[in-house]
C-alpha positions as CSV (number, residue, x, y, z in Angstrom):
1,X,41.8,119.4,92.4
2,X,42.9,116.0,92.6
3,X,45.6,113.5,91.8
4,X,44.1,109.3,92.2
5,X,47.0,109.0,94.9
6,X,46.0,111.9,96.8
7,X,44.8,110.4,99.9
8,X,45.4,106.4,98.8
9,X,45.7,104.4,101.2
10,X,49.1,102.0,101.2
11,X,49.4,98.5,101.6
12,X,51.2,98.4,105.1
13,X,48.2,101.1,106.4
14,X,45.4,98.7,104.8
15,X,47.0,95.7,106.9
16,X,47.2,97.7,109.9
17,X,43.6,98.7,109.8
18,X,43.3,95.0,109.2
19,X,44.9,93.8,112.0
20,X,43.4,97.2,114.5
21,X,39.8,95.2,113.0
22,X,41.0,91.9,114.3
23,X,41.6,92.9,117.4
24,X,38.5,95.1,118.1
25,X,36.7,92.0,117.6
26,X,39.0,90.0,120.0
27,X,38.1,92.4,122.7
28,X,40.7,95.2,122.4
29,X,38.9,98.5,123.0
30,X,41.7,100.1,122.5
31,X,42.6,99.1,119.2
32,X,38.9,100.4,118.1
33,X,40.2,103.8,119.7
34,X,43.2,104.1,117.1
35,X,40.9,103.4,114.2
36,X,38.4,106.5,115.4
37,X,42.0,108.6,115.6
38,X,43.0,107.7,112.3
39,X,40.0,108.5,110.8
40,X,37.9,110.8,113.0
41,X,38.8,114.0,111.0
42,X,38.3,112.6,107.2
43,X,34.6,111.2,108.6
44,X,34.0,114.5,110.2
45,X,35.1,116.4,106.9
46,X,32.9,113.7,104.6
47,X,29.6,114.8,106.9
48,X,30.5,118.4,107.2
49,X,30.2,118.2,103.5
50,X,27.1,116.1,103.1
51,X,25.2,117.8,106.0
52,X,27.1,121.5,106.2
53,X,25.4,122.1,109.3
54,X,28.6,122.1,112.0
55,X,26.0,121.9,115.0
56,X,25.4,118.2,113.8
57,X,28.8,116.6,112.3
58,X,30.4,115.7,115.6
59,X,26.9,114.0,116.9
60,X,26.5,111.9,113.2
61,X,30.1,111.5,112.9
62,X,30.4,109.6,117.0
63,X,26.9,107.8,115.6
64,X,29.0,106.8,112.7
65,X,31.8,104.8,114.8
66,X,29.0,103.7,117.3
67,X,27.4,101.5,114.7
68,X,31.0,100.3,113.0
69,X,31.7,99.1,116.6
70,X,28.7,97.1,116.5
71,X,28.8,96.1,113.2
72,X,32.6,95.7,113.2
73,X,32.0,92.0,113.9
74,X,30.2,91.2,109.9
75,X,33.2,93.1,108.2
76,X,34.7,90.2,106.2
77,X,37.1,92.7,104.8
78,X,36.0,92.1,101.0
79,X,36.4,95.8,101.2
80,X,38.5,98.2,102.8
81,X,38.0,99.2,106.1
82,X,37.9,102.8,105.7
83,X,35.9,102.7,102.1
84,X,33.3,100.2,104.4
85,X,33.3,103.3,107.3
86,X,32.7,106.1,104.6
87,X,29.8,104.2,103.7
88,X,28.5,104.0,107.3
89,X,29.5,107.4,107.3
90,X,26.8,108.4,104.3
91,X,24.3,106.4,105.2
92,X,24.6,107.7,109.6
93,X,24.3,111.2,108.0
94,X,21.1,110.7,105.2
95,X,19.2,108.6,108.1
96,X,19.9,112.0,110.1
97,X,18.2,114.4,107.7
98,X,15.5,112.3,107.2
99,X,14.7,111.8,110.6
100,X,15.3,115.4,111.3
101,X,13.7,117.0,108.5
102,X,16.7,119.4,108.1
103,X,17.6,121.5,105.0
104,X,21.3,121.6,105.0
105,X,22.9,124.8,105.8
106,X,26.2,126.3,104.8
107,X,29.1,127.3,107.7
108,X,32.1,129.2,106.9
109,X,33.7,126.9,108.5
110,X,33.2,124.2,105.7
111,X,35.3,126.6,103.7
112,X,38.1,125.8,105.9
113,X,41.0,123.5,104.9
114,X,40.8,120.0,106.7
115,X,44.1,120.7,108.3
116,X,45.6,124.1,109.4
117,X,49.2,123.3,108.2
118,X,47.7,122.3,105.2
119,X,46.5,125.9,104.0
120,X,47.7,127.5,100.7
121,X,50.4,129.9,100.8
122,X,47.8,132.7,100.5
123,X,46.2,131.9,104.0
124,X,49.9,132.4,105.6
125,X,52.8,135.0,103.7
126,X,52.4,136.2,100.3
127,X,55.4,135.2,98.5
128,X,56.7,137.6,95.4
129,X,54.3,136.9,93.1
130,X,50.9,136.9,95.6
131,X,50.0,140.1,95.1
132,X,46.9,141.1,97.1
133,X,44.7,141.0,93.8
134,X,46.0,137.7,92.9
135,X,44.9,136.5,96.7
136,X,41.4,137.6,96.6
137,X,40.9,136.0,92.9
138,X,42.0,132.6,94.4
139,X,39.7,133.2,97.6
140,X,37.0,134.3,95.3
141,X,37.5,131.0,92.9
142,X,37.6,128.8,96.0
143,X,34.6,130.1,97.4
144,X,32.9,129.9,94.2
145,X,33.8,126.2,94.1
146,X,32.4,125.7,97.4
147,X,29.0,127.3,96.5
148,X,29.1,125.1,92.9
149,X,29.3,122.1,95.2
150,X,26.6,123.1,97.7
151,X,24.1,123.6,94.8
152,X,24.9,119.9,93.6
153,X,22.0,117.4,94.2
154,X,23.3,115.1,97.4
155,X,24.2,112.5,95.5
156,X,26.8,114.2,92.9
157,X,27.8,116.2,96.0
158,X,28.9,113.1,97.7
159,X,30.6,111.2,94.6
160,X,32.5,114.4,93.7
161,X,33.1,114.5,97.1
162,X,34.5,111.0,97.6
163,X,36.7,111.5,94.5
164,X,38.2,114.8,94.8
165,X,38.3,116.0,98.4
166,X,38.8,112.3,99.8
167,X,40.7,110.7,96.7
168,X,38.8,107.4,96.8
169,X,39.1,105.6,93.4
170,X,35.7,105.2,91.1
171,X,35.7,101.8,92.7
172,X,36.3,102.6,96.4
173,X,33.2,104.8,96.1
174,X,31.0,102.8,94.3
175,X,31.4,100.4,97.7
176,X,30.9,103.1,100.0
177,X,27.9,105.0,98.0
178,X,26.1,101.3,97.1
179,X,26.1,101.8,93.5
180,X,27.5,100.7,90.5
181,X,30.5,102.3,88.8
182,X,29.6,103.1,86.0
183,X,26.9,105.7,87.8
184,X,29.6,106.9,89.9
185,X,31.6,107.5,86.9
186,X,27.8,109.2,85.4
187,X,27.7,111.2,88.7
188,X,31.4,112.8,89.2
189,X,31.2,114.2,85.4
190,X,27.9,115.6,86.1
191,X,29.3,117.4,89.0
192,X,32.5,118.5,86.7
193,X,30.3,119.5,84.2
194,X,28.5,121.6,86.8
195,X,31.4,123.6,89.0
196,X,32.8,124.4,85.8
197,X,30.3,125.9,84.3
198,X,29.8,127.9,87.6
199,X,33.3,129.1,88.3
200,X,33.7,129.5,83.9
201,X,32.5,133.5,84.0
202,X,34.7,134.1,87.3
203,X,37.5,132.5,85.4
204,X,37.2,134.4,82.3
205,X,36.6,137.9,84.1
206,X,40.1,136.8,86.1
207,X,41.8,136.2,82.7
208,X,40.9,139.3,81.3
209,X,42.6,141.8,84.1
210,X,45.8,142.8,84.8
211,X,47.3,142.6,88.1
């Protein structure tokens, strides 16, 4: 699902954020506003997927840059500035469960790619070897995928969440999820372990047809 450069982060966009930090603090509003455009849509996805209720992810994910502004003047930049938001981000969107006493429900939309020119081939033309059968055994996979991470507990959810869909390295989430690495390391081979012994039957019924 993944490859550990996925969604890294180069040097030159690191020192930009660094420098967008530097002047939030110095006043600039407007250098605050190009940090919540750069990384409004990953925070959105990271809550849609902790919370999968779409009614709430825009109200957790504009409480999530509220309390970065305001905190925004303690980041010493030890970390990165978008592993420090992600963990704002987790912690906004487990304060808002709590206090709401929500069970987390599942949206179609959260089967949706993050970005619409981003979709697989199968979601646009068929090319010569999608057949119609082949389509629906991807759709079926994915969607079986999906449920295997919705019946994670919360926290193997959001390490294998962090690693795969975000392509944060073991380090990068151990920051943002407060824990050590080794346990992060624990929790994405749990949740491995988990979807593929979920999607295993669907992949060996696949196997055995013909198309």
């Amino acid at each position: 699902m993944s490859a550990d450069n996925t969604f890294a982060e180069p040097a030159a966009a690191s020192d930009s954020d660094a420098v967008l930090v530097q002047r939030t603090v110095a006043g600039d509003q407007k250098a605050f506003e190009l940090l919540v455009i750069k990384y409004q849509r990953r925070i959105q996805r990271l809550i849609g997927r902790m919370v999968r209720d779409v009614d709430l992810v825009e109200d957790i994910a504009q409480e999530t840059f509220i309390r970065a502004y305001r905190a925004l003047p303690q980041f010493r930049g030890e970390a990165q500035f978008y592993t420090w938001l992600y963990r704002i981000a987790v912690n906004t969107a487990k304060k808002a469960l709590m206090d709401l006493k929500r069970n987390p429900t599942v949206s179609e939309n959260n089967f949706k790619s993050d970005d619409d020119d981003e979709t697989s081939p199968m979601e646009n033309e068929l090319t010569s070897s999608e057949t119609p059968e082949a389509v629906l055994a991807g759709k079926e996979i994915a969607q079986m995928v999906n449920a295997a991470m919705d019946a994670l507990p919360e926290e193997l959810r959001q390490a294998i969440t962090l690693r795969e869909i975000e392509g944060l390295s073991y380090e990068e989430i151990a920051e943002a999820m407060s824990c050590p690495i080794g346990t992060v390391r624990s929790r994405i081979f749990r949740a491995r372990e988990a979807i593929s012994e979920r999607i295993k039957p669907l992949l060996e019924n696949q196997s055995g047809k013909r198309w």
